[in-house]
N, C-alpha and C positions, 0 to 999 in steps of 0.2 A: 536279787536286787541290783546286785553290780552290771549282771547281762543286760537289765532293763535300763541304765543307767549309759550304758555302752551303746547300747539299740538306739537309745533315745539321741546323744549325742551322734550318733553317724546317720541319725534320719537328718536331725538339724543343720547339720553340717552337707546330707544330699540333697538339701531343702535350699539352701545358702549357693551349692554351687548349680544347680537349676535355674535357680532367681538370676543368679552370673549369667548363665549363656540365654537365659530367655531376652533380659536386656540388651545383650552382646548381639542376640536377633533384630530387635528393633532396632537398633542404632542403625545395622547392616542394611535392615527392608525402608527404613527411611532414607538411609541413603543411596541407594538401590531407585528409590520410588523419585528423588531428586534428581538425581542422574538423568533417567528417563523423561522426567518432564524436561530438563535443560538439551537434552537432543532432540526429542521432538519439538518444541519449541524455536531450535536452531534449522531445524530441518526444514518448519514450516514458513519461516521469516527468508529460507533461501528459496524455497519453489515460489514466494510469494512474489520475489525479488525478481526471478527467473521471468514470471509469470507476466509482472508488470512490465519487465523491458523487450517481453517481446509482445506486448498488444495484447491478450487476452483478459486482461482485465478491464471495462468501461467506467469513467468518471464521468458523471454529468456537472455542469457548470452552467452556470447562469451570468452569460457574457453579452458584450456588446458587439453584434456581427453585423458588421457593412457590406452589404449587397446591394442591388439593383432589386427591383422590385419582380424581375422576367423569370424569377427560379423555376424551373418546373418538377414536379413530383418525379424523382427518380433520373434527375440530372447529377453528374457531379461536377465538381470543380476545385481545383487549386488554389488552397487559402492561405493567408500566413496569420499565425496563431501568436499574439502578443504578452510578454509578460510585463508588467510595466507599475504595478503595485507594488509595495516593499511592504511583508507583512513584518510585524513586532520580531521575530525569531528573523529576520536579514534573507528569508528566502523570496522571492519576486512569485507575484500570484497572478494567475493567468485570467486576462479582462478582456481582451477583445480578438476576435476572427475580422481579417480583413480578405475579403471575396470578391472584388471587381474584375468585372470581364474587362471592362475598361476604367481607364481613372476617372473618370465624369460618372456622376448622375449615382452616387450610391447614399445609401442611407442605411444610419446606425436602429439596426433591431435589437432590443435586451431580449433574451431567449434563450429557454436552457438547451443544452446541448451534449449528446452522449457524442465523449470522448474515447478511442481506444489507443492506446498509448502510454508512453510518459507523458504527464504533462508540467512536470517540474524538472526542467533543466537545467542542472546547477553549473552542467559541460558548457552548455552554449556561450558564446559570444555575445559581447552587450553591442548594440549599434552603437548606442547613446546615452546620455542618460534621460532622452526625455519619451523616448521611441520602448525602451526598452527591451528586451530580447525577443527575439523573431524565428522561429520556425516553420516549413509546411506539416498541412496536411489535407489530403483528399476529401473533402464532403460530399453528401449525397446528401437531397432533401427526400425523406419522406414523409407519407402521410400525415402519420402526427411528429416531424419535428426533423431531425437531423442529427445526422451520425458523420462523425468526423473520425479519420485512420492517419493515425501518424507517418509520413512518409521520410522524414528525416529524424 
């Protein structure tokens, strides 16, 4: 009786310190599994970052682009690209492409438009406050629409 008594307590007590390290597992694999989501996560927020500031990312936008009405399919041209909105959050949101070959004779199209670049520059320089902030960049018209490359 005493050995079955002896047996029984040191199953309990092998049952007791299992349950210990099985918990002592998960603690580990969930933080383990934490870990891993916070570096991939960090990882992917920096090649996104990488990504965005060299152009390989396109934004389309729905702006006001003053050109001349002469554009032809697979011209380009040097524009400057207008921040001049203050969204709720104090960042400036990009409204209009200004594209004159010459100052006369251009007219405001609303048109979306694939951007590749940043298009939020918190760097840049303000003209003014009514002008708002000013950057180029290189357009091409095609078929269906227009792609704009950041040049600055």
């Amino acid at each position: 009786m005493r050995e079955k008594a002896e047996t029984r307590d040191a199953d309990v007590l092998l049952h007791k310190q299992m349950n210990k390290l099985i918990r002592k597992e998960r603690q580990d694999s969930v933080l383990g599994i934490v870990m891993i989501i916070g570096i991939l996560g960090g990882g992917f927020w920096w090649v996104h970052s990488f990504l965005e500031d060299s152009g390989w990312i396109s934004h389309v936008f729905t702006v006001n682009m003053y050109m001349r009405d002469n554009w032809l399919e697979g011209e380009n041209r040097v524009c400057f690209g207008v921040q001049d909105n203050q969204t709720p959050n104090g960042q400036r949101q990009f409204t209009s492409l200004w594209c004159p070959d010459i100052a006369e004779d251009i007219a405001p199209h609303n048109i979306s438009i694939r951007f590749w670049g940043k298009t939020y520059r918190p760097d840049s320089k303000v003209v003014d406050e009514f002008a708002g902030t000013s950057f180029q960049w290189r357009c091409a018209r095609r078929r269906d629409g227009f792609d704009c490359y950041a040049i600055n």
